[in-house]
N, C-alpha and C positions, 0 to 999 in steps of 0.2 A: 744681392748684397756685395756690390763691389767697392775694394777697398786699392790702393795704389801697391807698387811691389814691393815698398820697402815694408812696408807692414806681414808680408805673408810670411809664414813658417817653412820650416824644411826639416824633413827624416832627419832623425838625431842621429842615424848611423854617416847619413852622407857626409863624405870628408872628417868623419869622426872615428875614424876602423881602430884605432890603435888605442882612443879614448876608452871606445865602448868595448873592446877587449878586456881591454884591465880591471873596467867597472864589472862584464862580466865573471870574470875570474875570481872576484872577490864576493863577488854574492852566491858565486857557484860554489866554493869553499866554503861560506858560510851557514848553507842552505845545507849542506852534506853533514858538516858536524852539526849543526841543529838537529837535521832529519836524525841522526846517529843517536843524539841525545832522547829525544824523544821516543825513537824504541825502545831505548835502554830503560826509558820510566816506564813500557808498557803501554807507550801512546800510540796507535797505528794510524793513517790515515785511510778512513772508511772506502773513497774514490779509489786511493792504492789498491785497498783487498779489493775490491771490486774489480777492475782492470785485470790487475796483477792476475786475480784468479782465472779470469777469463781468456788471457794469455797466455796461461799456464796449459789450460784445456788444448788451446789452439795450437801448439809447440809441441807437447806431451801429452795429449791425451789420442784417446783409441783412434784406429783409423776406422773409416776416412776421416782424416783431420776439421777439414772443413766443415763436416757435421758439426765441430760442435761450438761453431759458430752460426748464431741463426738470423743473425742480420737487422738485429734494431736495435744492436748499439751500434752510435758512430764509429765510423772506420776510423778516424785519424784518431781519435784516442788509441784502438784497440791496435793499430799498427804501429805507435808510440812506445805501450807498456809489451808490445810481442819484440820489437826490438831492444829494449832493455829488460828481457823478462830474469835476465841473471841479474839486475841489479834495480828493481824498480824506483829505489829512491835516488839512483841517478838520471830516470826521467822528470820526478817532481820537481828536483834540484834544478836540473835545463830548463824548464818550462819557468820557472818563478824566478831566476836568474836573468833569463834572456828579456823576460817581459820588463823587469822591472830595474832591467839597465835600460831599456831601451823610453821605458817611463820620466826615470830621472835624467837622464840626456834631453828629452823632450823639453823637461824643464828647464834646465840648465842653459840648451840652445836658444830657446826661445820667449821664454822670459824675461821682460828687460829689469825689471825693479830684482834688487840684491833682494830684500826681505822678504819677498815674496816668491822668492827661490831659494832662500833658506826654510823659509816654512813648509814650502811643500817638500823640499828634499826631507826634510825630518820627519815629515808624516811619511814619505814614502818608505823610508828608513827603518821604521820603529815605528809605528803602528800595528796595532796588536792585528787587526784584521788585516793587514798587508802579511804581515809574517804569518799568519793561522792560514790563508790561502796559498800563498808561496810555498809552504810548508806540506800541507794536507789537503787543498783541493786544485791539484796542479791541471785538471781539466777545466776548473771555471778560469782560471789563469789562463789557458790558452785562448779558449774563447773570447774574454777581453782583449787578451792583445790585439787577433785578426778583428778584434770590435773595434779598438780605436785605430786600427789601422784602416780600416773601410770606412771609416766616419772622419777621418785624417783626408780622405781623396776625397769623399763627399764636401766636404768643407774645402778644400781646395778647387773645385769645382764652383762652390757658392763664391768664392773667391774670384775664380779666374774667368769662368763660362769658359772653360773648355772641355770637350764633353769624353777626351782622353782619361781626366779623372773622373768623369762619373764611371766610365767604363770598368776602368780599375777596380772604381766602388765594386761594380757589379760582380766582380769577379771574386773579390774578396769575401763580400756579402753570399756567393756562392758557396765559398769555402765553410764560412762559418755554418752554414746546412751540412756538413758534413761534421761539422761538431756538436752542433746541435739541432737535433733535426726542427725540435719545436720553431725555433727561430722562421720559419715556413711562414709561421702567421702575420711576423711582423710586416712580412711583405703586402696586406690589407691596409697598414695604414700607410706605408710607405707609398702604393699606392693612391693611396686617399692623397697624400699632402701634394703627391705629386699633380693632382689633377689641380687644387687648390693653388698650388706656385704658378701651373706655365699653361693652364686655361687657354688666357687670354691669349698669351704668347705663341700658340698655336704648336706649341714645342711639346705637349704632354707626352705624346704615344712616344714621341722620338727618343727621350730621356728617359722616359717612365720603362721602356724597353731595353735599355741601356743599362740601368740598372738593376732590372728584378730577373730577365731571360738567362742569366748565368745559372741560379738560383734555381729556377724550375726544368733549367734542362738537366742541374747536377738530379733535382729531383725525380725528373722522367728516367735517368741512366740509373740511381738508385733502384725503382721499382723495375726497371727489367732486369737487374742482376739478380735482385730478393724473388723474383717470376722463377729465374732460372733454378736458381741456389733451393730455396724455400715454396713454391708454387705460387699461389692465388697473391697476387700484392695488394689485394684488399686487405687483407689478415695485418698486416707491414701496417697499413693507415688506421686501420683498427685500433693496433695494438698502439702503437705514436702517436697518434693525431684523436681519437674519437674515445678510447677507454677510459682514461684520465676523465673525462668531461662529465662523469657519469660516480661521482664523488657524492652529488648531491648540491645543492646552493646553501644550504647552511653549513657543512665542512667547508666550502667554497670562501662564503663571507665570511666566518672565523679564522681560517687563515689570511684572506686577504686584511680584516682588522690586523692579526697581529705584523701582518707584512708592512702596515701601513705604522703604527706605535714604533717600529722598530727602525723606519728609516723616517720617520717622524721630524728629528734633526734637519736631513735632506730636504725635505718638505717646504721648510721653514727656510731653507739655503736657499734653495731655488727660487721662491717667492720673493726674497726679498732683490735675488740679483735681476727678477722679472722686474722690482715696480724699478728699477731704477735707469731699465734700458725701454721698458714699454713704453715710451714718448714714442719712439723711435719705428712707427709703425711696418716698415720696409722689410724689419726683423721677421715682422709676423709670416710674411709670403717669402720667407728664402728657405732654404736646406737647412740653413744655421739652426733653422725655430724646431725645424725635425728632430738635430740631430739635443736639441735641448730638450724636448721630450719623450726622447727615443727611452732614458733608463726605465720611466714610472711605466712606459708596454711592456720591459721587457720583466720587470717586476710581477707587473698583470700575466705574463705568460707562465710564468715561475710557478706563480699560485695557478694556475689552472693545471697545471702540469705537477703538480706538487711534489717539487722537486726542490728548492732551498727554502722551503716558507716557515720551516721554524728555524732558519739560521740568523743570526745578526748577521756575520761577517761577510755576505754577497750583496751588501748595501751598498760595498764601496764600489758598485759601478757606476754611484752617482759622483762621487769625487772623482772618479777615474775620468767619466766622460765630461766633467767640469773643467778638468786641467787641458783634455783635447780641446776644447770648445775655446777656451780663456783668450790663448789669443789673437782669435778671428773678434770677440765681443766688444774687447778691451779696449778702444777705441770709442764704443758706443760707453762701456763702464767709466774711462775715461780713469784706468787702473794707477796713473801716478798721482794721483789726487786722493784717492781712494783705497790705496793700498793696507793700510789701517783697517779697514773695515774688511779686507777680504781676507788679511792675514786673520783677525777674530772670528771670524766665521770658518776660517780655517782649525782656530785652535776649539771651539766649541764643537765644530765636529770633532774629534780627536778626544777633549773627555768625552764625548757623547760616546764615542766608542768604544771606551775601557769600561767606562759604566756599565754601557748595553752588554756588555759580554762577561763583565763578571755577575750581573743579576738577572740577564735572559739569555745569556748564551744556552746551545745547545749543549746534550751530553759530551760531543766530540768538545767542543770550543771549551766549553770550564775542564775539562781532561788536559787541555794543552796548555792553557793558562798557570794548571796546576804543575804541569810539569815542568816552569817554568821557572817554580819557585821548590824544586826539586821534590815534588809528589811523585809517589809511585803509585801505578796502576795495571800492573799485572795480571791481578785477579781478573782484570775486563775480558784478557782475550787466556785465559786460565782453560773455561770450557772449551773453548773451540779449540785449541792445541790437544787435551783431551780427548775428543774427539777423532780429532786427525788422525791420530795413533791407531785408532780401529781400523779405517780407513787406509792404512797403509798395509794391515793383515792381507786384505781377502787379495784374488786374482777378478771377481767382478761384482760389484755390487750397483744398487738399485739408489738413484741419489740427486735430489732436483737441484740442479747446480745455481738456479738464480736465489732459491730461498735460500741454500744453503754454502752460498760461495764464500764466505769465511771458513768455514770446514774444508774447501778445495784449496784454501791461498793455506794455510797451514801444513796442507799434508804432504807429504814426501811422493807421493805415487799420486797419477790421474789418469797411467793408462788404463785403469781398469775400472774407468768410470762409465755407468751406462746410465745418460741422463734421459729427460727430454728432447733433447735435442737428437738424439739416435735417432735414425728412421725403425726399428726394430724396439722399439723402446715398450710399446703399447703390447706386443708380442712377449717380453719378458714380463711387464706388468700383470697381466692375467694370471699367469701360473709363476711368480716368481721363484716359488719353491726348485723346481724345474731346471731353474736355467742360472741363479746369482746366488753368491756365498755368503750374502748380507743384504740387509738394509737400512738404510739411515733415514732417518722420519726430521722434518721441523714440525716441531709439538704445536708452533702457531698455528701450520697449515701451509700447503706445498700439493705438488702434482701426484703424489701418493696419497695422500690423504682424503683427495679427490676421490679416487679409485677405493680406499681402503680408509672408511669414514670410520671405524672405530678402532682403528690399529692402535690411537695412542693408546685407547682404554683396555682394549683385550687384545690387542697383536696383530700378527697375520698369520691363517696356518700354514705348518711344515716353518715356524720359526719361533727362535724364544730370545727373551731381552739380555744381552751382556754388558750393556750399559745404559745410564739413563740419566742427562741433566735438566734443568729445567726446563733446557727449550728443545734438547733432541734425546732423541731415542734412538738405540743403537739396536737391531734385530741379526741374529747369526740364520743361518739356516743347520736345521738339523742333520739333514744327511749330509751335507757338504761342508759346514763349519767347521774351521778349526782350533 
């Protein structure tokens, strides 16, 4: 898919440092007192407690520190929120700042029609899903960026055939393995399409190597750190790659229907910008056509992995990867002629997305919306602050830090955490009376519970309840309680 060089794009940052500075500086400000506001209603973001709490372990919790880190969350998240763990919503704020200065410059540079860079800078702006990620899921934000930045060289590549940017790709697309591990799978189709482009061309293994070997050697160095750290690195692919799968096909296909109702819009986006370029058979066998169907995998991987499938607002990595794509197509769209028509497909997504979110948003997403229009929500994280307060009493207690990692992101103390993740853990477990001054139960079910299958309903012995909400149970020990 070659196109001449006045047509090709270029990094928004390039010769724009002093642009993209101010742009950033102004969404980093904006993003901070938003974030600010939004605790003040009670609104948290779920990916923050999560990280945050897990940073918190990492920084402050018992020695060895390492322990209580077990190696299947991504590193660059957890090395993100451990470097800002005194201020976690100034990493959310850098992540959703930088990505989406670096978004609207994109535009800006590269777009040649005014209205069609008015529109998309307003969606980028002020869109609810744009602000509800920027905001509160500042890890899918990082991920998109290194997304369209590896799909930026890949498409440069489709552009240029030089195989400098595929390599790039490769590299980048490695990185995003470290942000997300699932991303592993997409490299099946990448290699499928890859065979399909350069078959003929006798180029496949050459390219196809270029860009998927960054990816599985980050993956190979993965599994001998997790060997070293953690032991067996089957357990690591287990737990990542194979556990998820095992959901069942009817939770499988109900999420994937509502995955599919929900970016339904998109659906409908894409179809239409396909019948108008599909003359154009050459599309079909480039990168270009990859990097056009790259979102609806990574959707499919999402739902397999059941990890954003009851959200609306991770839909917008079809807009996202629509604006990277736009202007390598534009040429076959024939976008000054047609401008009209993609600025409306623009504006239809955009109610589609206020709509989807105030009548299928998730609990987090209608929380934020509300607190938008000055709702308070307090009461949400009421228990778990409660909670904490116990948990800053003892000097060691008994506490599954992934069920219960809101309870860890609230408390004041976590050196005195003795999770899972201990090597000694299973040792305290048996006779916890023995050796820990509490314990905390998730009344859902958790690693204790496991062990101690009626604890909700009659306790554990050598301990009695000094607290109790709906979803956790607070146990003292008797001879050691205070």
């Amino acid at each position: 898919m070659e196109k001449s060089t006045d047509q090709l794009t270029v990094l928004p940052i390039k010769g724009n440092l002093i642009k993209f500075a101010i742009i950033f500086a102004i969404f980093f400000c904006f993003y901070m007192i938003m974030g600010t506001m939004l605790m003040d209603s009670g609104v948290y973001s779920n990916s923050e407690i999560y990280y945050g709490a897990k940073a918190k372990l990492l920084i402050n919790g018992p020695e060895p520190k390492i322990n209580n880190y077990d190696f299947t969350d991504p590193p660059i998240q957890m090395l993100l929120y451990t470097l800002f763990q005194w201020n976690f919503q100034v990493a959310s704020s850098l992540i959703g700042a930088f990505f989406n200065s670096f978004l609207l410059l994109f535009v800006l540079t590269n777009f040649k029609s005014k209205l069609i860079k008015i529109a998309f800078s307003i969606t980028i702006l002020t869109m609810p899903s744009f602000l509800f990620n920027s905001l509160e899921v500042a890890p899918y934000m990082l991920f998109l960026f290194f997304y369209c930045l590896g799909f930026y060289f890949l498409l440069e590549f489709s552009a240029r055939s030089r195989v400098f940017y595929l390599f790039v790709f490769g590299l980048i697309y490695g990185i995003l393995f470290l942000i997300r591990f699932e991303i592993l799978w997409t490299s099946i189709y990448i290699y499928i399409m890859f065979y399909f482009i350069y078959r003929r061309k006798k180029k496949f293994l050459y390219y196809s190597t270029a860009a998927l070997f960054p990816m599985f050697f980050l993956f190979l160095c993965w599994l001998f750190v997790y060997w070293i750290f953690r032991g067996n690195p089957l357990n690591f692919i287990n737990h990542v790659f194979i556990s998820h799968l095992t959901k069942g096909s009817k939770i499988f296909l109900d999420d994937l229907l509502s995955s599919i109702i929900r970016a339904s819009i998109y659906i409908i986006f894409y179809i239409l910008i396909l019948f108008k370029i599909g003359k154009f058979r050459f599309f079909f066998i480039s990168p270009a056509f990859l990097v056009f169907i790259s979102p609806f995998f990574m959707s499919l991987l999402l739902n397999l992995f059941g990890m954003e499938t009851n959200s609306v607002s991770y839909t917008i990595i079809y807009l996202i990867n629509f604006i990277i794509l736009l202007p390598y197509i534009g040429y076959l769209l024939n976008t000054e002629k047609r401008k009209l028509f993609i600025i409306t497909l623009v504006v239809l997504v955009y109610v589609f997305d206020v709509f989807m979110l105030y009548n299928f948003g998730n609990r987090e997403e209608k929380h934020f919306l509300g607190a938008l229009n000055n709702k308070k929500y307090h009461y949400a994280v009421v228990e778990y602050r409660e909670v904490a307060k116990y948990m800053n009493k003892y000097d060691s207690l008994l506490i599954d830090t992934d069920k219960s990692f809101r309870i860890v992101f609230f408390s004041e103390r976590t050196d005195n955490v003795i999770s899972d993740k201990n090597p000694e853990y299973y040792t305290y477990i048996v006779t916890p009376d023995e050796f820990v001054d509490a314990v905390i139960i998730n009344k859902t079910g958790d690693s204790i519970t496991k062990y101690f299958p009626f604890a909700v309903e009659a306790g554990i012995t050598g301990f009695y309840t000094v607290f109790e909400t709906e979803e956790y149970l607070v146990l003292e020990n008797k001879k050691t309680g205070l």
